[in-house]
TORPA-432476 format. One line per 5 residues: number of its first residue (from 1); their letters; for each residue x, y, z of N, C-alpha, C, O. Coordinates in steps of 0.001 Angstrom, whole numbers, always signed. Each point is the difference from the previous one (the first is absolute). Layout:
N
NUM> a> X,Y,Z,X,Y,Z,X,Y,Z,X,Y,Z  ... .
//
This chain:
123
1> xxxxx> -22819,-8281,-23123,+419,+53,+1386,+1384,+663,+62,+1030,-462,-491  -1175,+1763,+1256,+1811,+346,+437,+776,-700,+26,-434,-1151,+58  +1654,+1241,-73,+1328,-911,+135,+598,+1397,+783,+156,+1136,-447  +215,-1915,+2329,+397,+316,+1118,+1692,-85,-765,+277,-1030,-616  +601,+1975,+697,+1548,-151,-617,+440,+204,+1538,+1216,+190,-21 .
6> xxxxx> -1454,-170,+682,+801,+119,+1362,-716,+788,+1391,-835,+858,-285  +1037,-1033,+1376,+174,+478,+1054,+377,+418,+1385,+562,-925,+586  -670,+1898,+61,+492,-337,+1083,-564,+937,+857,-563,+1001,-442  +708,-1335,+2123,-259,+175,+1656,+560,+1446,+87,+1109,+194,-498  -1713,+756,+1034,+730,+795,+1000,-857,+572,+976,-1102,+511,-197 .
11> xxxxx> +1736,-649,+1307,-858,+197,+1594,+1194,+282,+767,+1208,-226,-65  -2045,+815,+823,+775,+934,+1442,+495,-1526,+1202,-707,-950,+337  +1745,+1177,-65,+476,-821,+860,+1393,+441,+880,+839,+877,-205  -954,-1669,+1041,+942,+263,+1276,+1339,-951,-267,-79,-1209,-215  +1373,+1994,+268,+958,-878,-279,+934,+339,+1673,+94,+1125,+488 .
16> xxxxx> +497,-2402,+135,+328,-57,+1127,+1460,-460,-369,+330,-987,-657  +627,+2146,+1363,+1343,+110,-386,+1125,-715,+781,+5,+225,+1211  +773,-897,-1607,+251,-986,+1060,+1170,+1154,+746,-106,+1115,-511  +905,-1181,+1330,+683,+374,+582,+1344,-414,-377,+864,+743,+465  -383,-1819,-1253,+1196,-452,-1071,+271,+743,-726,+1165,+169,-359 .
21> xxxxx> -2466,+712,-215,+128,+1324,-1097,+831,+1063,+717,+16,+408,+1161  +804,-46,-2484,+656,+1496,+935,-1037,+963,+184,-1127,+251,-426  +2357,+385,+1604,-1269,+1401,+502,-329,+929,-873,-1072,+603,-60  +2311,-450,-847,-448,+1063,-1053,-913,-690,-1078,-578,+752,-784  +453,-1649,+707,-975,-763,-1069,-1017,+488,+746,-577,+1050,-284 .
26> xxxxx> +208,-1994,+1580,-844,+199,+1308,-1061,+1377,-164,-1214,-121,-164  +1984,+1529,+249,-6,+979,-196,-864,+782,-1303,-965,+761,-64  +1815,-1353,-829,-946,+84,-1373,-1157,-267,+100,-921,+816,+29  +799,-2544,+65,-846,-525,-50,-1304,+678,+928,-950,+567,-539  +1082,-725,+1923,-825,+594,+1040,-527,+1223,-325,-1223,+68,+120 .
31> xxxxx> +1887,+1086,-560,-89,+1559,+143,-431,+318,+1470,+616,-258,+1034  -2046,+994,-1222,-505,+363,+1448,-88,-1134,+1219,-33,+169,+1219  +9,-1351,-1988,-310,-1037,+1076,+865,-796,+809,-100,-921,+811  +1344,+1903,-1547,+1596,-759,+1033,-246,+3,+1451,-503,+1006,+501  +786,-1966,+188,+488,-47,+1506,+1176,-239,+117,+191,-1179,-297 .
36> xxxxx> +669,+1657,+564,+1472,-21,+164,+408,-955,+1426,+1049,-643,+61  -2065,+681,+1045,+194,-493,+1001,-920,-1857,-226,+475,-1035,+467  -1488,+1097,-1085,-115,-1604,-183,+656,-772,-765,+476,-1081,+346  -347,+1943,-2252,+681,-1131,-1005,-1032,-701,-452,+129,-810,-918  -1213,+1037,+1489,-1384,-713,-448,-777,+363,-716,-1118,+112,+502 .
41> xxxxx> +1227,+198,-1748,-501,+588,-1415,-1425,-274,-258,-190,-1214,-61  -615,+1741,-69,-1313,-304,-851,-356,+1109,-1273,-309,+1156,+289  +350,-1425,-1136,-50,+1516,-835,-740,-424,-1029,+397,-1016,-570  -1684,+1701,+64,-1198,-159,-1040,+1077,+113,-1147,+1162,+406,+29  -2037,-962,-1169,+851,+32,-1013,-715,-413,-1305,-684,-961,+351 .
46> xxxxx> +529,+1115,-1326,-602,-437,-1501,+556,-1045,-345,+1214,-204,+6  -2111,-578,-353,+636,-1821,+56,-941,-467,-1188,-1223,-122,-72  +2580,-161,-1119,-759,-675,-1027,+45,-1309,-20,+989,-707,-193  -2374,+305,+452,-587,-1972,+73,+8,-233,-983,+602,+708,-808  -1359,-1955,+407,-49,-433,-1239,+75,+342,-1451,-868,+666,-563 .
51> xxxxx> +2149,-1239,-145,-512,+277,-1102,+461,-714,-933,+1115,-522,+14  -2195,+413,-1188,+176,-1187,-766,-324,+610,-1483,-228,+1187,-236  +257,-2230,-685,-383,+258,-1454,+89,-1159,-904,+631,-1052,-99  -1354,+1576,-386,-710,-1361,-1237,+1032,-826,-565,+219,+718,-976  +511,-1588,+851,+1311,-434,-583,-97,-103,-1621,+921,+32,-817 .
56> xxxxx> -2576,-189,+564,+511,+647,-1759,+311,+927,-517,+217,+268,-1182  -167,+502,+2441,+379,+1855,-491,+1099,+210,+326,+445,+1139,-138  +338,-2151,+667,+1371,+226,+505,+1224,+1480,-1240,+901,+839,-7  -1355,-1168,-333,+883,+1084,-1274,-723,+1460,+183,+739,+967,+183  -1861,-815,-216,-889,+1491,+68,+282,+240,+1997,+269,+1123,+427 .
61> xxxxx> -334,-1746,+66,+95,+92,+1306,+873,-508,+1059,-156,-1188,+279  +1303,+2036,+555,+715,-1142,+294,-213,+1074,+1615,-580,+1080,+117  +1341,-1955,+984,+116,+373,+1122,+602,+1246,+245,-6,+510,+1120  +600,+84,-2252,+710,+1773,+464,-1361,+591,-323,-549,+482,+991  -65,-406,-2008,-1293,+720,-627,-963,+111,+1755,-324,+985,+665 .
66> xxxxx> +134,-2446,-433,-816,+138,+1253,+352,+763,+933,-681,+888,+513  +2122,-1306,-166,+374,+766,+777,-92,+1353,+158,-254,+532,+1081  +503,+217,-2396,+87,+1244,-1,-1245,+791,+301,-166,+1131,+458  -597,-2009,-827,-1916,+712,-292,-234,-414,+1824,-821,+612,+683  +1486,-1459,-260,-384,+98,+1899,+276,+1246,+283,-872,+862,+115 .
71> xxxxx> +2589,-574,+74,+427,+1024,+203,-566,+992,-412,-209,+800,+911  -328,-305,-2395,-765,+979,-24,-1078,-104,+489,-429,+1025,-531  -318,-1342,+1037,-1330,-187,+772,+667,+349,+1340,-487,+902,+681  +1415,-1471,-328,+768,+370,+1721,+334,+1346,-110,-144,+701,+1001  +534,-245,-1960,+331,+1851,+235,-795,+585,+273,+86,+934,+797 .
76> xxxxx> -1419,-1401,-1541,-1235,+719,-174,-641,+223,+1380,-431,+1080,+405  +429,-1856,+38,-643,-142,+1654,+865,+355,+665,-416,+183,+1144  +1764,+86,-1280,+786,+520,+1167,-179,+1349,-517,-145,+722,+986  +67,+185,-2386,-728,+1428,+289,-928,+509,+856,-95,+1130,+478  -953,-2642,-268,-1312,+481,+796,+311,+244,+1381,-136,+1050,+628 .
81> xxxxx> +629,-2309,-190,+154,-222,+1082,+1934,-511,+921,+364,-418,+1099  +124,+707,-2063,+1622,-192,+443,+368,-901,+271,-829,-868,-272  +2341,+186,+1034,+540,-1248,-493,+1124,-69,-110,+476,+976,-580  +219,-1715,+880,+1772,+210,-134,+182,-1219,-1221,+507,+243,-1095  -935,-1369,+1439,+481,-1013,-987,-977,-1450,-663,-1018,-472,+507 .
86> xxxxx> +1488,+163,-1347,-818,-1140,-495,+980,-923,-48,+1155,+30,-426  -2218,-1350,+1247,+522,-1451,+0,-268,-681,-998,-961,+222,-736  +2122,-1511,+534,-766,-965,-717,+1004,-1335,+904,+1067,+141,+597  -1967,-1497,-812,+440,-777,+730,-69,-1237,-522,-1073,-404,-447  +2328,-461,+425,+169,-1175,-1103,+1026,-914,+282,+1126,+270,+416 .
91> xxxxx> -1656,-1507,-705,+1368,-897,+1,+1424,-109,-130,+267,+136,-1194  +569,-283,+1743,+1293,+242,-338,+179,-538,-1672,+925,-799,-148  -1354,+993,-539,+504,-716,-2036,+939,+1065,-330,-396,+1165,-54  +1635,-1482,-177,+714,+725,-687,-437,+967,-878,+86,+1199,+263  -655,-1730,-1524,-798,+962,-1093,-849,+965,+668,+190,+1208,-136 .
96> xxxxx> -1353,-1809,+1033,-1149,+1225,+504,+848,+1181,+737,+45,+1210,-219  +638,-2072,+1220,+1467,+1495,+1005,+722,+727,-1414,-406,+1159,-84  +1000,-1380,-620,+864,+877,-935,-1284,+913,-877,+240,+1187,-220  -1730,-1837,-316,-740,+958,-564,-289,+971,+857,-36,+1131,-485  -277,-1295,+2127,-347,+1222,+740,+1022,+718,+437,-271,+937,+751 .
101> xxxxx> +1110,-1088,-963,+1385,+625,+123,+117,+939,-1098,+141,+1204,-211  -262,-2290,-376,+363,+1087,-1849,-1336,+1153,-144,-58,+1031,-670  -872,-1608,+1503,-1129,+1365,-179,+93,+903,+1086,-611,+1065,-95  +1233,-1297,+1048,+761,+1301,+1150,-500,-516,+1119,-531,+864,+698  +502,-1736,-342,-945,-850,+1217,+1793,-405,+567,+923,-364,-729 .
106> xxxxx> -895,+564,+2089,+1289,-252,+862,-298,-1171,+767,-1190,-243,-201  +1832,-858,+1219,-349,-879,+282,+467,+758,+1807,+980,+582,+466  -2001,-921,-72,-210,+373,+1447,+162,-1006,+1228,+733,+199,+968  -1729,-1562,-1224,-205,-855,+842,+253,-1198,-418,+357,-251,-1151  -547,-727,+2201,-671,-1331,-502,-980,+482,+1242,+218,+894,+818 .
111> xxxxx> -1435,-1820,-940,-1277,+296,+786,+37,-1750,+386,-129,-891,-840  +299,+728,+2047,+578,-1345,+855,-1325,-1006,+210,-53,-1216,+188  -896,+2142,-290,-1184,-151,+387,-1330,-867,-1134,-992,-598,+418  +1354,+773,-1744,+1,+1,-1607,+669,-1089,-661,-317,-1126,-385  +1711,+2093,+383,+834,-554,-825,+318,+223,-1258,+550,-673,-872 .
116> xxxxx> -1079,+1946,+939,+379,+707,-1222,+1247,+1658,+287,+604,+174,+1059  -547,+433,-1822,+910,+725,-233,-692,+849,-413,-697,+23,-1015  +967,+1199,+2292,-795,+1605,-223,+886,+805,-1133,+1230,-29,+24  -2012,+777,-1058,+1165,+744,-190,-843,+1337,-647,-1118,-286,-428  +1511,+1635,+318,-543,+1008,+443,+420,+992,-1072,+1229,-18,-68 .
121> xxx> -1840,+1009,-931,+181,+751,-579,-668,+1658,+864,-1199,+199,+197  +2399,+858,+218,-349,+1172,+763,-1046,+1166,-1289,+245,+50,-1206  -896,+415,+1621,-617,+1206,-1056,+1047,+1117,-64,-199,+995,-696 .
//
């Protein structure tokens, strides 16, 4: 029987920008879909869900590896079909915020709605 070493989510999703965000973030973030006159953001976006891995493989597999193999799968589809940025979305834990940081992921939000913490790597 295979031995699953890890995986993870990626799907198209809508990230809703709060208006606390700066405009030039705002801006980035939005591209074509800025309204300058609402502040009311909705902007599609590549959003990596779940992902997990076997904890006896913890050494062959760790959360940057995953990460990276999302992201390459997210480039891939933004050749096809384009894309400004990829989400990922997570608990405030010290450790998980400094690994997506350390992998180029910026911290954007808190999502009020959740309760987690958007944070966004641009292509």
């Amino acid at each position: 029987m295979p031995l699953i070493l890890g995986y993870f989510t990626l799907a198209l999703g809508l990230m809703d920008i709060s208006p606390s965000v700066s405009r030039t973030k705002q801006k980035k973030l939005a591209g074509l879909f800025f309204d300058k006159d609402t502040r009311e953001q909705r902007t599609p976006c590549y959003l990596i869900g779940q992902i997990g891995r076997d904890d006896r493989c913890g050494e062959l597999v760790d959360g940057g590896f995953l990460i990276d193999a999302a992201l390459v799968m997210a480039m891939m589809a933004r050749e096809k079909v384009g894309g400004l940025f990829v989400r990922i979305d997570c608990a405030r834990i010290d450790g998980l915020m400094r690994m997506y940081e350390r992998l180029g992921f910026e911290w954007i939000q808190r999502n009020e709605a959740n309760g987690l913490e958007e944070l966004v790597q641009f292509f």
